[in-house]
TORROMAR-14086 format. One record per residue (C-alpha): residue in three letters; residue number from 1; z, y negated, x negated. Coordinates in nm, 4 decimals. Each point is the difference from the previous one (the first is absolute). Layout:
# TORROMAR-14086
+------+------+----------+----------+----------+
: resn : resi :       zz :       yy :       xx :
+------+------+----------+----------+----------+
:  ALA :  NUM :        Z :        Y :        X :
...
+------+------+----------+----------+----------+
***
This chain:
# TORROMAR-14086
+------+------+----------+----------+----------+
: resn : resi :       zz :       yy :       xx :
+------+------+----------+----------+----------+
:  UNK :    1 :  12.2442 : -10.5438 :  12.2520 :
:  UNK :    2 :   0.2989 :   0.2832 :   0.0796 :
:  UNK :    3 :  -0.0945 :   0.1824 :  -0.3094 :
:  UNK :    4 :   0.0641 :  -0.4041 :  -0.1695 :
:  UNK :    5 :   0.2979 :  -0.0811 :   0.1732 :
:  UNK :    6 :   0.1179 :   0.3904 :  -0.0899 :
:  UNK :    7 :  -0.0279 :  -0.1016 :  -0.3707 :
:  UNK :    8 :   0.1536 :  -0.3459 :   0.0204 :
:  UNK :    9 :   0.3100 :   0.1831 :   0.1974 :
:  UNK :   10 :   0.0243 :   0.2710 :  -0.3072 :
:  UNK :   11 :  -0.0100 :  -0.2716 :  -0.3156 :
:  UNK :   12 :   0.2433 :  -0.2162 :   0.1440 :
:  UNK :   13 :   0.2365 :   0.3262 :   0.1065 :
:  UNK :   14 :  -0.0520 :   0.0901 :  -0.3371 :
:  UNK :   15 :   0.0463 :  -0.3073 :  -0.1515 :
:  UNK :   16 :   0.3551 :  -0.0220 :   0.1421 :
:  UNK :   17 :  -0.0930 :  -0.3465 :   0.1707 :
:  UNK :   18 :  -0.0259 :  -0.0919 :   0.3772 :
:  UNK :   19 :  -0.1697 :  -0.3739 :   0.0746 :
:  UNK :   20 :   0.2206 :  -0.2367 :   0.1213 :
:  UNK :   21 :  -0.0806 :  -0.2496 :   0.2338 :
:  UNK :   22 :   0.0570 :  -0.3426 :  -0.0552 :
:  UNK :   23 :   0.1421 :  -0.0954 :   0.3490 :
:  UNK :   24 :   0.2652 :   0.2332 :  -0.0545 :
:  UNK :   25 :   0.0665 :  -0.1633 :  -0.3862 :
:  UNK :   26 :   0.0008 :  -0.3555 :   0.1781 :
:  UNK :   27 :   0.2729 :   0.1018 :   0.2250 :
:  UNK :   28 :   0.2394 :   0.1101 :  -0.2807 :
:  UNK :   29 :   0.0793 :  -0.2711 :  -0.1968 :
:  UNK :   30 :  -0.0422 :  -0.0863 :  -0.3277 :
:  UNK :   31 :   0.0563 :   0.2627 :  -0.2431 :
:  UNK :   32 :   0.1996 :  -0.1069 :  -0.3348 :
:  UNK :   33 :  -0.3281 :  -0.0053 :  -0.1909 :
:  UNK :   34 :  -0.2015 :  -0.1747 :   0.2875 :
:  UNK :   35 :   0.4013 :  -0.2583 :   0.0143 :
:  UNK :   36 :  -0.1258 :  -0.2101 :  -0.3099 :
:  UNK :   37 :  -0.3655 :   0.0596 :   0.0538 :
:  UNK :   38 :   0.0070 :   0.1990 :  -0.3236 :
:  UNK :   39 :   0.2227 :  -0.2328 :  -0.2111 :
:  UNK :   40 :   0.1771 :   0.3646 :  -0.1690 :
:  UNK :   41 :  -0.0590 :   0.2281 :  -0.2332 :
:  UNK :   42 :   0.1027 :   0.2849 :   0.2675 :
:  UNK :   43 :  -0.2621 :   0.2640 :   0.0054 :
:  UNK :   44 :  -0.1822 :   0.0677 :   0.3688 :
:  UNK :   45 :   0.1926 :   0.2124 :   0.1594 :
:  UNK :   46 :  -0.1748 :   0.2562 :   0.3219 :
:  UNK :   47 :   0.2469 :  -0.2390 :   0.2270 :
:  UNK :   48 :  -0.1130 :  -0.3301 :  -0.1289 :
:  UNK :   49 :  -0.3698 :   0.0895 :   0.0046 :
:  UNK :   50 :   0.0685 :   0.0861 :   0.3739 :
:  UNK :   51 :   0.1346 :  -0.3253 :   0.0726 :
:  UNK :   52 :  -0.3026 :  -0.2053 :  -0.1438 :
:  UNK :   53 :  -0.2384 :  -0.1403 :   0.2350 :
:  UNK :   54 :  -0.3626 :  -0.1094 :  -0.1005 :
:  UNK :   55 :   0.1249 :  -0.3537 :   0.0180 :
:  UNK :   56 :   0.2910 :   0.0442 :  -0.2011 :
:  UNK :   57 :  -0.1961 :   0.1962 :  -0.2696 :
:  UNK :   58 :  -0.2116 :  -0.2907 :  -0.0039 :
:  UNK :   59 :   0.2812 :  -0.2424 :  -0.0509 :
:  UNK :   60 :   0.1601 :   0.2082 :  -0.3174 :
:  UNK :   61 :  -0.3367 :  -0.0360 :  -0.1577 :
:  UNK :   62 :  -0.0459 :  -0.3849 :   0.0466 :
:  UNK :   63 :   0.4284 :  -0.0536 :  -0.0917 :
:  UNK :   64 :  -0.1115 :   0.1948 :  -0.3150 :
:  UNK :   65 :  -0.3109 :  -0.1840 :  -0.1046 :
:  UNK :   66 :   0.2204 :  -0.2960 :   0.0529 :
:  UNK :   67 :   0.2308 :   0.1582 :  -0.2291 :
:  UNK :   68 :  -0.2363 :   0.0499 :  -0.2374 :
:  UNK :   69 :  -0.1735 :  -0.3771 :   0.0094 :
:  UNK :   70 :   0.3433 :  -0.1614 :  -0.0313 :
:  UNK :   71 :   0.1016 :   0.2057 :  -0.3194 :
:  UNK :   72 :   0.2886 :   0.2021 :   0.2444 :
:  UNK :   73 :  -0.0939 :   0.3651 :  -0.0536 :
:  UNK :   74 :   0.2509 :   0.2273 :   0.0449 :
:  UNK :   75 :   0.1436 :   0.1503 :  -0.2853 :
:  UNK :   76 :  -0.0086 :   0.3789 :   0.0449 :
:  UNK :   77 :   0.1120 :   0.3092 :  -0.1781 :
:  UNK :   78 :  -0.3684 :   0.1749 :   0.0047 :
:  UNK :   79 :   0.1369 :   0.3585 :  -0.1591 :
:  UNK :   80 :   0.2961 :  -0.0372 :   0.2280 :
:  UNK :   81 :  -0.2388 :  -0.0395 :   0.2769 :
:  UNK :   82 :  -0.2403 :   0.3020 :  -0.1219 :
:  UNK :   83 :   0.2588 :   0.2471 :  -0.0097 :
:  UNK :   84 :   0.1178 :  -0.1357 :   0.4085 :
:  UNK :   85 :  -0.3530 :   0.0908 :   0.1005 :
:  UNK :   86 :  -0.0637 :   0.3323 :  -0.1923 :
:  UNK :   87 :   0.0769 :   0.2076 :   0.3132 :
:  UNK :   88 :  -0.2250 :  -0.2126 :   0.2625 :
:  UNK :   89 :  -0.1728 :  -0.3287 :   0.0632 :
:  UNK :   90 :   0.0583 :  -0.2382 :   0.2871 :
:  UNK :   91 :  -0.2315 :  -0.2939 :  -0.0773 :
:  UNK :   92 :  -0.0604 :  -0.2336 :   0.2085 :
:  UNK :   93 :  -0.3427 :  -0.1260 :  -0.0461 :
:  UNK :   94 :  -0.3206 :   0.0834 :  -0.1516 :
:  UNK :   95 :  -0.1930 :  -0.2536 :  -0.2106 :
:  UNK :   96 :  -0.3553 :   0.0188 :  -0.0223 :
:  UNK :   97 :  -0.0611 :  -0.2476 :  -0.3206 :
:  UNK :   98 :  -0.2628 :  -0.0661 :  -0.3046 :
:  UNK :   99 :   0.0445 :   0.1447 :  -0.3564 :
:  UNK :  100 :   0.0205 :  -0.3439 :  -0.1332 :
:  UNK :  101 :   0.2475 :  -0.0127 :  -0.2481 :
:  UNK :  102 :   0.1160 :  -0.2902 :   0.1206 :
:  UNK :  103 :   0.0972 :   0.1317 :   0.3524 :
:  UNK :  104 :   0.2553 :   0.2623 :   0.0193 :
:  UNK :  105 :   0.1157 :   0.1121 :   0.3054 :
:  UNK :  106 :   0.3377 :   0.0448 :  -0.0598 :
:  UNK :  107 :   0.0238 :  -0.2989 :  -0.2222 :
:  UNK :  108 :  -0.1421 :  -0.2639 :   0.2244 :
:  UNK :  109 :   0.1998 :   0.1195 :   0.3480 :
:  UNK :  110 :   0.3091 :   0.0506 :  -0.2174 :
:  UNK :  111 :   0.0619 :   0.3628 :   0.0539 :
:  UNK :  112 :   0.1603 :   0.2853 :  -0.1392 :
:  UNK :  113 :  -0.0321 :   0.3775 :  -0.0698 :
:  UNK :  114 :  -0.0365 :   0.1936 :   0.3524 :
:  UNK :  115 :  -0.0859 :  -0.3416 :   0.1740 :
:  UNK :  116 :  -0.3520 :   0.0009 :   0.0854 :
:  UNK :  117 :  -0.3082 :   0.2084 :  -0.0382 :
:  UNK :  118 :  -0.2508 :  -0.1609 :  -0.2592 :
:  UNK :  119 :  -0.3997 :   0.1388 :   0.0025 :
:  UNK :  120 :  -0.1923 :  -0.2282 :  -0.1860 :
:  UNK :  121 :  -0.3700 :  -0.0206 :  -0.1106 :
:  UNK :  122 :  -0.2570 :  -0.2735 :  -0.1156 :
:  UNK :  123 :  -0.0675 :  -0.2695 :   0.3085 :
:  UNK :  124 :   0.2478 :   0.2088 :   0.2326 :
:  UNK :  125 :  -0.2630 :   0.1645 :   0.1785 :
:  UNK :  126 :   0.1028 :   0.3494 :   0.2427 :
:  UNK :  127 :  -0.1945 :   0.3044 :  -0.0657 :
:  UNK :  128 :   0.0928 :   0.3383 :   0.1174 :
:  UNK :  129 :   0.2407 :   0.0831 :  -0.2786 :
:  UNK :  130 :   0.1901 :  -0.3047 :   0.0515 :
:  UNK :  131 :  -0.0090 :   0.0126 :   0.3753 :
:  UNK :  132 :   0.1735 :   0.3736 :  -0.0048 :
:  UNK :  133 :   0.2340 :  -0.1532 :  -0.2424 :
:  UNK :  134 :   0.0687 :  -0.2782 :   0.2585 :
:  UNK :  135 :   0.0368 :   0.2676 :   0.2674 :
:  UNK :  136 :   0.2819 :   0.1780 :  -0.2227 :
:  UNK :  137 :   0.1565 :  -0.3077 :  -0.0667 :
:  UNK :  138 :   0.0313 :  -0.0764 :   0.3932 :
:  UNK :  139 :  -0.0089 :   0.2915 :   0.1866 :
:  UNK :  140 :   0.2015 :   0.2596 :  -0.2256 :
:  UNK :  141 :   0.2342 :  -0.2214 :  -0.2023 :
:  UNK :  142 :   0.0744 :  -0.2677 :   0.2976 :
:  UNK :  143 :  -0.1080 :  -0.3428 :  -0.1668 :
:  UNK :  144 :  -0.0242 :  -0.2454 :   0.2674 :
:  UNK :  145 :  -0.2856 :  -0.2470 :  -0.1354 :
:  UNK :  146 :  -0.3287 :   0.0184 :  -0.1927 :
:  UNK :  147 :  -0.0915 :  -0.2891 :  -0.1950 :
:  UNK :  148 :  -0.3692 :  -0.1378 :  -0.1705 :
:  UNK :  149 :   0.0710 :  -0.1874 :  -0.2862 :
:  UNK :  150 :  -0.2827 :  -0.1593 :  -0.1401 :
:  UNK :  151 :   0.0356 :  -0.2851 :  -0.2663 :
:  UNK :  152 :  -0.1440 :  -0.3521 :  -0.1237 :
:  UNK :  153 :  -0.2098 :   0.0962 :  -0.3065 :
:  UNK :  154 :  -0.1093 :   0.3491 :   0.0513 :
:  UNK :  155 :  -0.2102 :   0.1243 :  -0.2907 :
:  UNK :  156 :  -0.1371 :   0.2422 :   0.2698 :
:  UNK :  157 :  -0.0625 :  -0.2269 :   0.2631 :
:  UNK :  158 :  -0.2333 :  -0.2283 :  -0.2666 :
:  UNK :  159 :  -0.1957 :   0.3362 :  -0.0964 :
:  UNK :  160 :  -0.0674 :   0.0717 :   0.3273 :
:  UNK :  161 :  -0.1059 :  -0.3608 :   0.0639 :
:  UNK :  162 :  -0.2106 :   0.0332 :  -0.3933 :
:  UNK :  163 :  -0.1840 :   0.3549 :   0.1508 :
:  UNK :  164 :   0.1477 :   0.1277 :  -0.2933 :
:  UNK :  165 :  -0.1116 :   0.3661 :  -0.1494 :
:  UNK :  166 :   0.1921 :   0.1759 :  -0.2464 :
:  UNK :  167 :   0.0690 :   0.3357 :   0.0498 :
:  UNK :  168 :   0.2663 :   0.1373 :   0.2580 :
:  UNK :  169 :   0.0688 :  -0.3415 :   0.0475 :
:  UNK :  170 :  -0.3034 :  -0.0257 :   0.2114 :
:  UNK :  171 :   0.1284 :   0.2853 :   0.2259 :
:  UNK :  172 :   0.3293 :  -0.2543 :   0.0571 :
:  UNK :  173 :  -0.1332 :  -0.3081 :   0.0221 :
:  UNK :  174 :  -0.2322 :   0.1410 :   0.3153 :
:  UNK :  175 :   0.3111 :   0.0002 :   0.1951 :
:  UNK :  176 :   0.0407 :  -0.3615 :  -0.0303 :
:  UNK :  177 :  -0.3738 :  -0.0921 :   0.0830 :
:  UNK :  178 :   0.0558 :   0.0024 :   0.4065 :
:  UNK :  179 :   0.2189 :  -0.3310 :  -0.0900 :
:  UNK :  180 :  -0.2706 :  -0.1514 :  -0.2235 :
:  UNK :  181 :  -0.2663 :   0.0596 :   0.3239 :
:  UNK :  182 :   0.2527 :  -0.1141 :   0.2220 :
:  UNK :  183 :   0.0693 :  -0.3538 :  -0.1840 :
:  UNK :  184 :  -0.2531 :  -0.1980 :   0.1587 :
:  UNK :  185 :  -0.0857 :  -0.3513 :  -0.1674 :
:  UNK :  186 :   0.0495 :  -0.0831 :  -0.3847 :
:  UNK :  187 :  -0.3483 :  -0.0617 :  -0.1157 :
:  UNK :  188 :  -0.1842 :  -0.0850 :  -0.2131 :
:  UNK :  189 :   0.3154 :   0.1922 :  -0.1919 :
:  UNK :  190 :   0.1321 :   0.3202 :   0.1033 :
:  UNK :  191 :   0.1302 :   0.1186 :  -0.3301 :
:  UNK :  192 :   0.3286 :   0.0234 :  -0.1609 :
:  UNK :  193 :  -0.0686 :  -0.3369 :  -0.1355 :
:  UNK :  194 :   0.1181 :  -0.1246 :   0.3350 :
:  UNK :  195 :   0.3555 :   0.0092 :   0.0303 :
:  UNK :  196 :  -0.0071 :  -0.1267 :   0.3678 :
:  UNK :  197 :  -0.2577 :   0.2810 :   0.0392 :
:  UNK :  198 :   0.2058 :   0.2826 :  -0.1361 :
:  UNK :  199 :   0.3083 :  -0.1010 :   0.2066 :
:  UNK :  200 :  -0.1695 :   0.0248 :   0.3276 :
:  UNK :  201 :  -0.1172 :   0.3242 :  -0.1364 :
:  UNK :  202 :   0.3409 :   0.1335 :  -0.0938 :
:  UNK :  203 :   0.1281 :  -0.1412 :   0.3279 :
:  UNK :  204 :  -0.2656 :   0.2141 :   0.1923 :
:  UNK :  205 :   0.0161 :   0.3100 :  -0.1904 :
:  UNK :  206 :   0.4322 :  -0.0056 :   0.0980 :
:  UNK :  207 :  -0.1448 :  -0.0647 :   0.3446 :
:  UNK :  208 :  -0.2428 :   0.2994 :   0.0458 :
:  UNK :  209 :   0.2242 :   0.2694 :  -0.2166 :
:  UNK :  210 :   0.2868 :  -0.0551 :   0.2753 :
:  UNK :  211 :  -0.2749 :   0.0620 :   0.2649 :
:  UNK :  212 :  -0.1817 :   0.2861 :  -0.2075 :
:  UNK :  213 :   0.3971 :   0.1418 :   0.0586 :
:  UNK :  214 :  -0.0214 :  -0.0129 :   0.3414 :
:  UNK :  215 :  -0.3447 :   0.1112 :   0.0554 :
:  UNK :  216 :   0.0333 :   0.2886 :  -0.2565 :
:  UNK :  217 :   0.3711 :   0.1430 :   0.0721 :
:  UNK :  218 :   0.0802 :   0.1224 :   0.3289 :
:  UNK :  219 :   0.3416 :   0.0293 :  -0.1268 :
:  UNK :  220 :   0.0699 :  -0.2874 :  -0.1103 :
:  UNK :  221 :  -0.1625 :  -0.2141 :   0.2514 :
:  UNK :  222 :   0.2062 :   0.2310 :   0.2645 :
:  UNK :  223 :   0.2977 :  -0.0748 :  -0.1808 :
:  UNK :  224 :  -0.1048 :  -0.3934 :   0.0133 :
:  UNK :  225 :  -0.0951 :   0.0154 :   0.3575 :
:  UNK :  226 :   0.3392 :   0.1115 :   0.1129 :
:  UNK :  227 :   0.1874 :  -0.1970 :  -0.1863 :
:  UNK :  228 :   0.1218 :   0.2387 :  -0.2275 :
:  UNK :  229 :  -0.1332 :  -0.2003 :  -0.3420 :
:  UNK :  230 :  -0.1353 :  -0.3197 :  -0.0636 :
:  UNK :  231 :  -0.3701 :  -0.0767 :  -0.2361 :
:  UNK :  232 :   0.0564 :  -0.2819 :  -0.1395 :
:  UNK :  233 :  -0.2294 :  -0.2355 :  -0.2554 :
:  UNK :  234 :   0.0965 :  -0.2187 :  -0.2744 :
:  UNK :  235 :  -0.1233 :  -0.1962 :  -0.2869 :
:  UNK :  236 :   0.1805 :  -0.0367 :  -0.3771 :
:  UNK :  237 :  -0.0716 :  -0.2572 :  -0.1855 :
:  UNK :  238 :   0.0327 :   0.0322 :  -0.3404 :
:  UNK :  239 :   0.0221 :  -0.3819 :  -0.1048 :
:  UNK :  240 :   0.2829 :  -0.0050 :   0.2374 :
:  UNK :  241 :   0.1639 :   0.3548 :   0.0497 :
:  UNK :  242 :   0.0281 :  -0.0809 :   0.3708 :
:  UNK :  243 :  -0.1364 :   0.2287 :   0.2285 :
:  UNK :  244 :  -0.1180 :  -0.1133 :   0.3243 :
:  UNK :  245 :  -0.0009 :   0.2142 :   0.3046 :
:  UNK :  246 :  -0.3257 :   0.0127 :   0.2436 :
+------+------+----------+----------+----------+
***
């Protein structure tokens, strides 16, 4: 465990990033990027990430789908933004979504350039790869919230419901199966031609990746056991481009 903690100490040293607790952020204030709950086009600035709490991270991600649902997006200068983050990156989330086309990250929370971390794979399901990712996102660069983002729909959820079998697909869709098992109920049809079936399933699978987080990452479940970032679930739905929070 010293030689562990010894490592941890040397990539975040090297890194250039310390973690900041959240009880110390609370205490400060709102930032002028936490002020409108994200309503600029400001880049994140080191300061501004500091401020944000878990809660407040939280809150710029639900004013921005609301943004988005009620045709209010902010109109940004994207290049103008690219060239303010060149030299560093002070998001202040990390997304863990689907790679539906149809669910964008960025697009659906109303976010910019240098706003929030986006990983995203078919049924948002954690492996190692993403969970190290998730750690980088946190515990080097300083976001403040992880978020599961799982979706009405999901071509990946109904193949894992179908048992489908089609090359490295297979591999992916095994990551969803602990939510099929765990959806009790449904017969005599437990395919994808049950839509009530497959929602329960997506539901789940959002359910158990946010616990697979916690039970998987000692880092990140430290960080969400002090307070320090928030795991949060949520739910798009692509009929209605609302996301709803868990």
């Amino acid at each position: 465990m010293a030689i562990r903690d010894h490592s941890r100490r040397t990539f975040l040293k090297g890194a250039g990033c310390s973690l900041i607790a959240a009880g110390a952020a609370a205490g400060f204030g709102r930032s002028a990027r936490a002020a409108g709950a994200g309503q600029s086009c400001a880049v994140p600035t080191r300061a501004a990430q500091q401020a944000i709490t878990p809660q407040t991270a939280l809150r710029m991600l639900e004013e921005g789908n609301a943004r988005f649902v009620q045709g209010k997006m902010l109109n940004c200068d994207y290049l103008q933004q690219a060239k303010a983050t060149a030299n560093g990156q002070f998001p202040f989330a990390a997304v863990l979504g689907c790679i539906d086309s149809r669910a964008s990250n960025e697009l659906i929370f109303d976010q910019g350039i240098g706003d929030i971390f986006s990983a995203r794979v078919a049924g948002n399901f954690v492996n190692d790869d993403i969970l190290g990712s998730l750690e980088f996102a946190c515990a080097v660069t300083g976001a403040k919230l992880v978020v599961v983002v799982g979706h009405t729909e999901c071509g990946a959820i109904k193949g894992a419901c179908d048992d489908v079998v089609m090359g490295n697909l297979t591999q992916t869709l095994a990551n969803i199966k602990p939510a099929v098992a765990a959806v009790t109920g449904y017969e005599p049809n437990r395919s994808s031609k049950n839509a009530a079936f497959v929602q329960a399933v997506a539901d789940k699978n959002v359910a158990l990746t946010i616990a697979k987080i916690r039970q998987r990452s000692l880092i990140l479940s430290g960080l969400a056991d002090r307070g320090e970032i928030g795991l949060a679930g949520c739910m798009y739905d692509v009929h209605t481009g609302r996301a709803h929070f868990m």
